[in-house]
N, C-alpha and C positions, 0 to 999 in steps of 0.2 A: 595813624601815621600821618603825619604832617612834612610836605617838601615847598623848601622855599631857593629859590635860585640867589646867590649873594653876586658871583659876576659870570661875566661872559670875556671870550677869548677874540679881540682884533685879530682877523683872517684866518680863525680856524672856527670849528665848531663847540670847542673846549667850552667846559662850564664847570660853577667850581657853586657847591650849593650845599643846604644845611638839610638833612632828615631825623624827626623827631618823634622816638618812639619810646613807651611806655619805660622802657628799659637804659635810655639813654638816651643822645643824639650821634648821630655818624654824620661825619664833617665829608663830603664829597669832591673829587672822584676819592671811589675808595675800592682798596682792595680786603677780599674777606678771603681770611685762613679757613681753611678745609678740614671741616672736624666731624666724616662722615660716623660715625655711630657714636656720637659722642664726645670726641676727641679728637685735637690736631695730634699726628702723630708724631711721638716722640716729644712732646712739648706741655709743659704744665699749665694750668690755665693762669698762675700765678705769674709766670715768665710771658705769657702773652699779652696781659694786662698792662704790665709797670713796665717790662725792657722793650718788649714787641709793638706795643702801644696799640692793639688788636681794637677796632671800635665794635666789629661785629665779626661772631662766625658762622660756618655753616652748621647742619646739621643735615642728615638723608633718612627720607621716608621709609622708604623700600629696608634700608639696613638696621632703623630703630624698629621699625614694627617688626620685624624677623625675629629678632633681637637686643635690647631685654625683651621686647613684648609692651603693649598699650599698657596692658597691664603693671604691668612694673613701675612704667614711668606715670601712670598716673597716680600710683598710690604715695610715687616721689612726691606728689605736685607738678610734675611737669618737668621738660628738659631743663629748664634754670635750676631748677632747686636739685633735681638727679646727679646734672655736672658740677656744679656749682660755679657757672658761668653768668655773673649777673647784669650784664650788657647784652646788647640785641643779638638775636639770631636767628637766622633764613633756615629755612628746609627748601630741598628740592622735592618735588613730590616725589621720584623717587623713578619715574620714565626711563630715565637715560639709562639705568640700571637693568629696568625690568628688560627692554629693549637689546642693552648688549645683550642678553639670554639667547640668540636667535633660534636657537636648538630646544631652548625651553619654556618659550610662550609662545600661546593663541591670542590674534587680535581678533577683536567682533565689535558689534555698537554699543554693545553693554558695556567693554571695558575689557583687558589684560588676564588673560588666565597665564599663571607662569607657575615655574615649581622654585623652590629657595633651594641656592647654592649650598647649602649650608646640610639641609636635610633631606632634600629631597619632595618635600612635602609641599602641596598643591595649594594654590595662593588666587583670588582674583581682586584685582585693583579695579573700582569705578571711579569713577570722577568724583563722585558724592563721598566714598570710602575713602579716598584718598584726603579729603578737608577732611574730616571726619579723624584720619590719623592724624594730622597737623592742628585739629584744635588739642587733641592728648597729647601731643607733642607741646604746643604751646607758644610755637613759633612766634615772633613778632609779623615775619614774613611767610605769608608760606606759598605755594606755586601752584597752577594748573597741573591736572594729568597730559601727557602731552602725549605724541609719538615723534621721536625723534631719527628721519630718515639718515643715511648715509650719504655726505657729499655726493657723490659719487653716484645716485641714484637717477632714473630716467624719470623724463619728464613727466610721465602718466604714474609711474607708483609716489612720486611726489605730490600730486595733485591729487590723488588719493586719500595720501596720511594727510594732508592740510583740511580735508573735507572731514575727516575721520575726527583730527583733533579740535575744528570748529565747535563739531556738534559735542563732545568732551567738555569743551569750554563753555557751551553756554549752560551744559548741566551743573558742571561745578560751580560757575558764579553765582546761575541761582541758589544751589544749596548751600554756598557761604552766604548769602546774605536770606537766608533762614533760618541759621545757625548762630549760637552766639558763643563767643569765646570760653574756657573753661576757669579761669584762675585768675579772671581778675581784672587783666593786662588785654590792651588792643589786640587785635591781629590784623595784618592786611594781607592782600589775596593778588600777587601779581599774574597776570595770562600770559601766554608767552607767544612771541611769532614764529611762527615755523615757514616752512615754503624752500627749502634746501638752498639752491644757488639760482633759483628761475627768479628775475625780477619782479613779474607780475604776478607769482605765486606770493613773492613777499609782499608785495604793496597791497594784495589782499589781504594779506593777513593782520598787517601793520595797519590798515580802516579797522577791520570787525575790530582789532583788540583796543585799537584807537576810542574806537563808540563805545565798549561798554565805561569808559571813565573810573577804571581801577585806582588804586591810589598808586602804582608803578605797573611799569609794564618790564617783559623782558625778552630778550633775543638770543632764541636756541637755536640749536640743528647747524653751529659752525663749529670752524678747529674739528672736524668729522671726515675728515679726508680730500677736501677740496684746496685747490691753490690757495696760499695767502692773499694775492691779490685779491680772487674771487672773495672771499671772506669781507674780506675793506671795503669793496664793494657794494655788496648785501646792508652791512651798515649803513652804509651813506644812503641808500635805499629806502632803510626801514625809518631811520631816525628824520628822513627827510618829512615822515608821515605822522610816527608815535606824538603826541601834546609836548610839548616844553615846557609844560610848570608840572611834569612827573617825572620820578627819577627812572632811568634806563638802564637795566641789569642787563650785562651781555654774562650769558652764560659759557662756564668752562674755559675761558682763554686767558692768558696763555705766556709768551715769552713777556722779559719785559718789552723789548719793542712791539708787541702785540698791545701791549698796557697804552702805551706812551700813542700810537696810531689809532684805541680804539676813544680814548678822550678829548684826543684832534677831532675824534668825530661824532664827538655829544654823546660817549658814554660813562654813565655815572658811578656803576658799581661794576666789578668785576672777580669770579674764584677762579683758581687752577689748583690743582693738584703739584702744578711742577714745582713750587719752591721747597715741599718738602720730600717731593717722592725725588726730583735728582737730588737735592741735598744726600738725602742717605746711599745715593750713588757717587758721592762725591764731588759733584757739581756745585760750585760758588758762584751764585750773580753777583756782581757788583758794582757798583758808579764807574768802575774803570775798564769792567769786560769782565769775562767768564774765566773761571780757574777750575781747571780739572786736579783735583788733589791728590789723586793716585799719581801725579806726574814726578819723575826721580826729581825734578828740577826744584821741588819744593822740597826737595830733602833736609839740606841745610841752609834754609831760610828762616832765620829768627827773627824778622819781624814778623809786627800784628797783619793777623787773616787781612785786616782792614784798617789804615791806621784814621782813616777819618769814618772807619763803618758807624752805622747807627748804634749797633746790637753790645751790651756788656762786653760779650765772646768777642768780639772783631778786638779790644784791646786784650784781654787776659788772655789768648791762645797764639800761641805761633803758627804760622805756615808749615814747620818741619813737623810742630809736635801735632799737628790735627792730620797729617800725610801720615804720622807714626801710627795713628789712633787705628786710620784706615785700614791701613797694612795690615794692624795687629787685628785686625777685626774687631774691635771694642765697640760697645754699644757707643759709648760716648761722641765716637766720632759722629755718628748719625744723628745725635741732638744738637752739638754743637753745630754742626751746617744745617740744619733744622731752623732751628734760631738764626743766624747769622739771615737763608735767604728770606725767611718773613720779613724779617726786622728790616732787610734792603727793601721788598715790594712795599711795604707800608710808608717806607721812608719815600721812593720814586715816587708816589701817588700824593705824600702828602706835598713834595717838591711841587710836583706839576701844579697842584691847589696854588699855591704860595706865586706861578710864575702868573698864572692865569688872572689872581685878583692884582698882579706885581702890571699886567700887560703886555709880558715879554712872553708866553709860552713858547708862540711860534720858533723864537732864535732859540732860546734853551731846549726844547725840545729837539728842531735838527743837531744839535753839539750833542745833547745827551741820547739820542738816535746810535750817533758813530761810536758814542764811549762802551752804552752796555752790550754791541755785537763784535766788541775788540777781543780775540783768544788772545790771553797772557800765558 
């Protein structure tokens, strides 16, 4: 994987930069759609490409190895050829997952003993297993085992997990770089920073991941139950430390003004779950504000969801008739705001690229600040 920085933002920390991987390039800041076992939900990967304009998606460790199994997907060739997604794609190792379990996993120094949701049946994740899953996966990107605390956690068990996930890290990077890809195609190996909301926890963590010279790094353990400011914070923190000629994954966040505050402050890539999980709740981002579409008020509105949206659906559907869909409980209505909110995050990110190499983020950013936390 090759990163190259194209501009920088007058009076914020905004950067707008090129990543070049086996499978494509992703044009930076960028947001990546959420396609935990395979698949965004509700969305084809045909509509992600051409209307969504998708550069890269995710994929989850913890939920492909469960299910289909290594097995499966290797005898695919790999998650490209299994999905048929032929653009870059990240795995998370698979932590945050095993973690929520709290009721059913053991931490130790070896690594995650936990059971699957799924069957009940007993599971251990090492650091080494973990790359190990992601070279069969095939990932472009694939992530550290981490442990990922609870905002909200005391000082002492956060100091902990960060010693705990250290010694994680420095297992797993050795055994990525004694390991060699399966199918062909690069992989890179990002570590991640932990350290919850304690400053000096993250600045340590942001040297160690700093030194080993990954080809990206990333920033977990936020959007976890801690203030948003504290969150903003953390960043400005850790980024103040990470290298600037490697791109910065902030993990899991979040709204768009979560997007728009986290590239003020030098981050490169970003997933959330929320544009298609509230989508199928009926939830609309968009350049003008949020639209709850259960609302009566959209009943008899025939205009478009969106009349300048990105997305095909923002012209071809109405406001009443996507409120009708809702009501009526149709599947449809949950792809159609599926689509609609990608197709808006992909557009805000690539906006902000455009203001950043333009030299105006900073003003377009505060305007587009107040537009997408406007209830319509």
């Amino acid at each position: 994987m090759d990163f190259s920085l194209i501009a920088t933002s007058s009076g914020t920390n905004a950067r707008a930069g090129l990543i070049k991987t086996d499978h494509g390039e992703i044009q930076t800041p960028i947001f990546m759609p959420v396609g935990t076992v395979g698949a965004v939900k509700a969305v084809h990967m045909n509509e992600l490409r051409d209307d969504i304009k998708a550069q890269i998606i995710l994929g989850n460790t913890y939920h492909l190895y469960l299910r289909p199994g290594m097995d499966i997907i290797e005898r695919a060739g790999g998650l490209h050829k299994f999905n048929g997604w032929d653009r870059p794609i990240l795995t998370d190792s698979g932590g945050f997952q095993v973690f929520s379990l709290s009721a059913n996993r053991k931490l130790k120094d070896e690594g995650v003993t936990f059971r699957s949701h799924i069957d009940g049946s007993k599971h251990l994740f090492t650091p080494e297993k973990v790359v190990d899953i992601q070279r069969s996966i095939g990932s472009d990107i694939m992530m550290a085992l981490d442990e990922c605390p609870s905002g909200t956690s005391d000082y002492t068990y956060a100091r902990n997990s960060l010693k705990l996930t250290q010694r994680w890290l420095e297992r797993g990077w050795k055994h990525f770089n004694e390991t060699e890809p399966r199918y062909g195609h690069r992989q890179a190996f990002f570590p991640i920073v932990q350290g919850c909301v304690y400053k000096d926890l993250r600045q340590e963590a942001a040297k160690h991941v700093a030194g080993l010279g990954a080809e990206g790094n990333a920033i977990g353990g936020l959007a976890v139950g801690e203030p948003t400011e504290v969150m903003y914070d953390m960043i400005e923190v850790v980024n103040d430390i990470l290298p600037q000629d490697r791109p910065r994954y902030l993990m899991g966040v979040g709204t768009p003004a979560n997007i728009l505050e986290a590239i003020d402050r030098g981050v490169d890539m970003m997933d959330c779950v929320m544009p298609t999980r509230n989508g199928r709740n009926g939830m609309l981002f968009t350049r003008h504000g949020i639209m709850n579409m259960r609302n009566k008020k959209w009943a008899d509105d025939f205009s478009p969801i969106q009349e300048d949206g990105p997305s095909i659906v923002d012209h071809i559907y109405s406001k009443a008739y996507l409120r009708h869909l809702f009501a009526a409980q149709e599947i449809l209505a949950m792809q159609i705001a599926s689509m609609h909110n990608l197709a808006f995050y992909l557009w805000l990110v690539g906006e902000a690229r455009k203001h950043i190499i333009d030299g105006d983020f900073a003003a377009w950013k505060r305007q587009m600040l107040i537009d997408v936390q406007t209830r319509l």
